[in-house]
N, C-alpha and C positions, 0 to 999 in steps of 0.2 A: 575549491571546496566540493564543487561535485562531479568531479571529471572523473570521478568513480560511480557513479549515477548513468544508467540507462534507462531508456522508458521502452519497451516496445509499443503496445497500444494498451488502451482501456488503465486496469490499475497494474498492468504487468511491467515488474521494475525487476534490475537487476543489480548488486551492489557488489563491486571486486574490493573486495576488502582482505587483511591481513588472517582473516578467518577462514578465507577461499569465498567461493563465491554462496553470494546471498540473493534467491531467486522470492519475492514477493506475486502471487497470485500468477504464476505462469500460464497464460494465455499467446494463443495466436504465435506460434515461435516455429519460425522458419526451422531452423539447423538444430538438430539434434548434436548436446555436447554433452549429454549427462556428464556434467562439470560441478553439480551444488552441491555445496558442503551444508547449507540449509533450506529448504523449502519453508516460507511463513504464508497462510492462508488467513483471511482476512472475513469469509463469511464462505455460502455454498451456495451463489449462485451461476450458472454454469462459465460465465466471464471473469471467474474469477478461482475457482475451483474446478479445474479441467485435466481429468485424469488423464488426457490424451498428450495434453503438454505436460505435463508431472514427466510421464515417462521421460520425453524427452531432454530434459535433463536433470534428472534425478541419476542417480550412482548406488554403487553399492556400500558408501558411505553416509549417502544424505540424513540428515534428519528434517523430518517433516512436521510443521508445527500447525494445531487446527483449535479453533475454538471448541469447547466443550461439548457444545451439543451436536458436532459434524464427527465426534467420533465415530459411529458406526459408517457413515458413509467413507472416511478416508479409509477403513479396510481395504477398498475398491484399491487401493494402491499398495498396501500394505507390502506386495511381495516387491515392491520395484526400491524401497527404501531403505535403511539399516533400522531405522525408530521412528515412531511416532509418540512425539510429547501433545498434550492436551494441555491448553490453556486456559484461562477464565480473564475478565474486563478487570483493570486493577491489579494485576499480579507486576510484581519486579522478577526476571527470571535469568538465567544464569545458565548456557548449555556449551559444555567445550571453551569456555572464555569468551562468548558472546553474550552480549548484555543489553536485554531491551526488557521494556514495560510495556505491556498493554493497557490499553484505552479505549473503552467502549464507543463503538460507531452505533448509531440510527439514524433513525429520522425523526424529525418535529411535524408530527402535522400530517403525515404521510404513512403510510400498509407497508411500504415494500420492506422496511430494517426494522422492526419491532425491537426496544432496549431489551425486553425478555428474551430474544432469544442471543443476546449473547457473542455478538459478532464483535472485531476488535479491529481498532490501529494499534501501529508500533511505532514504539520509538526507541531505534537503536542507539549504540552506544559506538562509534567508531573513529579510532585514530581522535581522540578527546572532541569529536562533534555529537550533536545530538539530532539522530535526524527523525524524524517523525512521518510517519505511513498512516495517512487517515484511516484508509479504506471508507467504503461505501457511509458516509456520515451526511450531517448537518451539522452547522454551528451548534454544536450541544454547549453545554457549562461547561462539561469535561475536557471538548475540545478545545473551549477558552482558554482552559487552566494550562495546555500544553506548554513548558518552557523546551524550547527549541533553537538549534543552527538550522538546518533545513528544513521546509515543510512541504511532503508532497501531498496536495489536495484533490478531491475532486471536481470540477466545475463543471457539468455539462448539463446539471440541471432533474426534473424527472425523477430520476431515483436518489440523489443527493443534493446537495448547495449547488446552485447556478455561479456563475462567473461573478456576478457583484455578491452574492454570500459569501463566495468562499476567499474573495478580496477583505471583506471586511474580516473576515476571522483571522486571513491574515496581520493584518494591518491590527487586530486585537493581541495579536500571540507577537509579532516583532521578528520573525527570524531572522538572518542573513540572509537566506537567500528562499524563494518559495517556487515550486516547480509545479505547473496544472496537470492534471492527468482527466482521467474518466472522459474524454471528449472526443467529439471526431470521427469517431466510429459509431459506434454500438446507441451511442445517444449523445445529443450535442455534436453542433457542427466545427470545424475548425478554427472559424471566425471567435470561437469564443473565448481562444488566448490571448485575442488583443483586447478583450473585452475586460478578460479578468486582468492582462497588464495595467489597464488604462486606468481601472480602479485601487491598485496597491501603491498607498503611499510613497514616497520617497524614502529614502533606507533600507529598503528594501529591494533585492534584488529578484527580477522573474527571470526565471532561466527554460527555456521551453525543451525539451527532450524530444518531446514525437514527431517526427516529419511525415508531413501528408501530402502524398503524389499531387501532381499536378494542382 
């Protein structure tokens, strides 16, 4: 179920899907393939919105997707991509026969993800799964309500759900299979994919993506 699923690091995922390829918050990327048929950005901070890797595999096809209030900043790419669609939290969207929903990310309790300003997860629609992209969150309500086959989270703690948060959201939402991200690098140490496995119920499968040197 997700042997179409990559992680480089932090929230940077990549999805080969019948759409072509689906690049989530491109960060930190080696090899230049401008191969995306979609670029989906998840909020604007520089880990996650990084014009330097845009370029890198963006096309003269891509389209690039941004929450509302990062329009004027993704001009900064504008010449590298065919479109840029604007999204809002809550929208069901429909681009080329791709099909996801966004879902508002913040934070509870925490400055760094203000719900005003509008940042999003997705949950696409691929080959009859439903996978779901937190981006930068906490256990919201929203993110309770998520119905999903995959879910990939954040656990590194700091600026989102730690490893036992973002366990229990799992273990609240049920997917088939649930993949950690946000960790390892940039905030949260490696150690904490055993952390957040040790915490997810049974039923649930953890699937780990990022390999960390030594």
């Amino acid at each position: 179920m997700t042997k179409n699923i990559k992680v480089n690091e932090q929230n940077s995922i990549k999805i080969e899907s019948k759409y072509g390829m689906i690049y989530i918050d491109p960060f930190r990327i080696r090899e230049k393939t401008n191969d995306a048929a979609f670029i989906l950005i998840t909020h604007d901070h520089y880990d996650h919105f990084s014009p330097e890797d845009i370029a890198k595999v963006a096309g003269k096809s891509t389209i690039l997707v941004v929450p509302e209030k990062m329009e004027e900043k993704a001009s900064e790419v504008a010449g590298r991509v065919k479109q840029i669609v604007i999204v809002k939290p809550g929208e069901h969207r429909e681009l080329e026969s791709l099909e996801f929903d966004t879902v508002p990310a913040y934070n509870i309790g925490k400055p760094f993800h203000q719900k005003d300003a509008g940042w999003v997860g997705y949950i696409f629609r691929i080959d009859g799964k439903r996978i779901y992209v937190a981006g930068d969150t906490d256990a919201t309500v929203e993110a309770e309500a998520v119905k999903c086959d995959v879910a990939i989270v954040p656990i590194g703690g700091t600026y989102t759900m730690d490893a036992k948060q973002a366990a229990q959201l799992v273990n609240t939402i049920r997917p088939s299979v649930a993949i950690p991200v946000h960790y390892g690098t940039v905030v949260g140490n490696p150690r904490e994919g055993e952390v957040f496995a040790a915490n997810v119920t049974d039923g649930v499968r953890v699937d780990f993506k990022i390999s960390f040197a030594g």
